[in-house]
Phi, psi and omega in degrees: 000138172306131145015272175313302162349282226289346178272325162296337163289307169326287176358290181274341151342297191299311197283342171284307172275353151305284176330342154305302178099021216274330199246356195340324182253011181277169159318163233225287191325308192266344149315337206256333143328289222290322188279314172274004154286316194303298185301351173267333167278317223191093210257348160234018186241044198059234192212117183284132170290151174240154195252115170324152183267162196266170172267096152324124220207178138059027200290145165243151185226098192222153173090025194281158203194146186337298210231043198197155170193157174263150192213104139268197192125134187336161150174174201264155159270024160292133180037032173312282170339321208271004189277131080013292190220151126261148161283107184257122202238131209195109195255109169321161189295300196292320159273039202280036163246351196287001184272354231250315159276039191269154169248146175285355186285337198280140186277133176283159198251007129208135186254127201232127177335135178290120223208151165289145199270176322289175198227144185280118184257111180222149199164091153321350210242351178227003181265178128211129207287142196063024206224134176284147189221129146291128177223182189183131180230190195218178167225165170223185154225122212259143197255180181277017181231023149099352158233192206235148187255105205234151189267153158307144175292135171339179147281148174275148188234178172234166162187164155295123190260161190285169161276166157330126178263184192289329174307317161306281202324311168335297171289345180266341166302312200307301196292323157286334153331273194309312177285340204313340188080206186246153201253118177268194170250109199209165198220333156224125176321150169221157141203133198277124179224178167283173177292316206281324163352263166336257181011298174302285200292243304247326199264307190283331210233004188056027163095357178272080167281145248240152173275139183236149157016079179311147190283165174274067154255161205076193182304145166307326186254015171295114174291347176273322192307142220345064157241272229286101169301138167200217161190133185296168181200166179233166163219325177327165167229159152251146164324314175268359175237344193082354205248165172279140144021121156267005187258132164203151199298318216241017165149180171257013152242140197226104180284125184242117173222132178324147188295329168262081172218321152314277164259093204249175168262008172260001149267137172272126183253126175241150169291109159225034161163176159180119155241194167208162158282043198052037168230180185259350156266153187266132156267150171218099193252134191241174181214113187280096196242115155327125173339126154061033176251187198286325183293353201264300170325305198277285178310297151005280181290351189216359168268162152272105192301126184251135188277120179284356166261356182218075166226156176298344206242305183202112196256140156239117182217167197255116170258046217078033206085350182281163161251098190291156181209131200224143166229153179281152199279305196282012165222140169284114198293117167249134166240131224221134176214131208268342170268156166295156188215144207263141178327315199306359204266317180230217198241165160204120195221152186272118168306152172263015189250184175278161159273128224208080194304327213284329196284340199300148162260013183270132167085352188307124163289133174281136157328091183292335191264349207293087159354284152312247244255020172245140175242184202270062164227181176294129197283000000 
């Protein structure tokens, strides 16, 4: 047909269905889709109608994990037969306004084969672990020249992606294992506070300090990060006294308590992260929970548990009736002990070294790029 022809039938085409209602709320793209579909059925008998594709409704979000979820939902079976694809629109939480200028013409940002429900959404690389998400989906239909014929967007729903399961942690054990070093020697737990600290606890708390919260420093997907009450400890040595440190991050009073006041064979020791900050040094952080107390119960269901005479990190073993104790040189050790613990059990006294504000790990983001201490889930 001439030119002129075939745009004046387009013209009126477009305009028989609108009056129709048939395409009212679609794109200018898929109106114009919906007419040479129509014109490849029927190139003189008018315009075969297509029956709009259903709407997802009704979404559910279950089996969620750091970096994985099940994504089922309702939808009418009118023209059921014709899907194809789903369309997944799948938002962090802080940009969930960002739906509010979706056009359907705009490409989603995943499309995944139409599969019986529910269907598994998994990506380290769009997941992240601990993180709130908007999602909304569509259905489609894929046409023969590659593009798609698409339903109105869902209602948007929210949900939470989960923490590390102990499988993750694993790897991440494995993976602090390799740098751990060589096993030093060491006799007492410290932890460095300012003086109005100490002050407090002896006035407020009856000489106990008491365990709070952890703070979000380590992996993002850390299952201890704010749950697991506890109270920080240090461990380390220098190589050349054998003794801790006179330099610390957290204050100039420094609680010095024999090691086994602590750590015993009537305590569990478990794996709860390893990071780093952009820096060439590691953290590796444990946690010292009395038998059967409530922080020992919480770590349990979600740590990995370390044989306190055989591990890579920190050892307690029996030497001639003595309680011998090592720690690895080559990761810096943060240790969390889950009961209160009374001054009276050790000493507190003012370091003689700097205090080295720059070193502190609180509140510290882990190096998302960082080789050595990342595994292939949502950081």
């Amino acid at each position: 047909a001439p030119p002129m022809r075939l745009c004046e039938k387009l013209f009126r085409d477009v305009m028989v269905l609108e009056h129709r209602k048939q395409i009212s709320n679609r794109s200018l793209t898929e109106r114009i889709m919906l007419i040479f579909y129509a014109g490849n059925k029927s190139q003189d008998s008018g315009i075969a109608e297509m029956e709009e594709l259903p709407v997802p409704h009704n979404i559910k979000i279950s089996n969620i994990t750091c970096d994985s979820f099940k994504i089922s939902w309702d939808m009418d079976s009118k023209s059921k037969d014709r899907i194809t694809h789903y369309f997944i629109d799948l938002n962090k939480k802080e940009n969930k306004n960002s739906n509010k200028f979706k056009h359907k013409d705009v490409p989603t940002k995943l499309v995944a084969k139409a599969v019986p429900l529910p269907m598994t959404v998994r990506g380290h690389w769009f997941l992240s672990p601990r993180t709130e998400y908007t999602v909304a989906v569509q259905t489609a239909s894929k046409q023969v020249d590659g593009d798609y014929v698409v339903s109105e967007w869902s209602e948007i729903i929210e949900f939470c992606t989960a923490d590390y399961s102990k499988v993750h942690l694993t790897q991440l054990l494995e993976k602090a294992e390799v740098i751990a070093g060589r096993m030093l020697k060491l006799s007492v737990f410290y932890r460095n506070q300012h003086k109005e600290y100490f002050d407090y606890i002896r006035e407020h708390h009856g000489n106990a300090m008491q365990p709070s919260v952890k703070d979000n420093s380590g992996s993002h997907g850390s299952p201890i990060s704010g749950k697991l009450e506890g109270i920080f400890f240090s461990c380390n040595t220098e190589f050349n006294t054998g003794k801790p440190p006179q330099d610390s991050p957290y204050g100039r009073y420094r609680f010095e308590i024999a090691a086994e006041k602590l750590f015993n064979p009537n305590t569990n020791l478990y794996f709860g992260d390893f990071y780093c900050m952009y820096t060439a040094y590691h953290y590796v952080i444990l946690v010292i929970a009395p038998v059967g107390s409530p922080g020992d119960e919480f770590c349990k269901q979600r740590l990995p548990q370390l044989n306190i005479k055989d591990n890579k990190f920190l050892t307690c073993d029996e030497e001639d009736g003595v309680m011998v104790y090592h720690h690895a040189q080559d990761v810096i050790l943060e240790v969390i002990y889950t009961d209160p613990v009374d001054l009276s059990l050790g000493t507190v006294a003012e370091i003689t070294g700097h205090q080295l504000m720059s070193l502190s790990t609180a509140n510290a983001k882990k190096d998302p790029s960082c080789k050595t201490c990342n595994i292939s889930v949502g950081r």
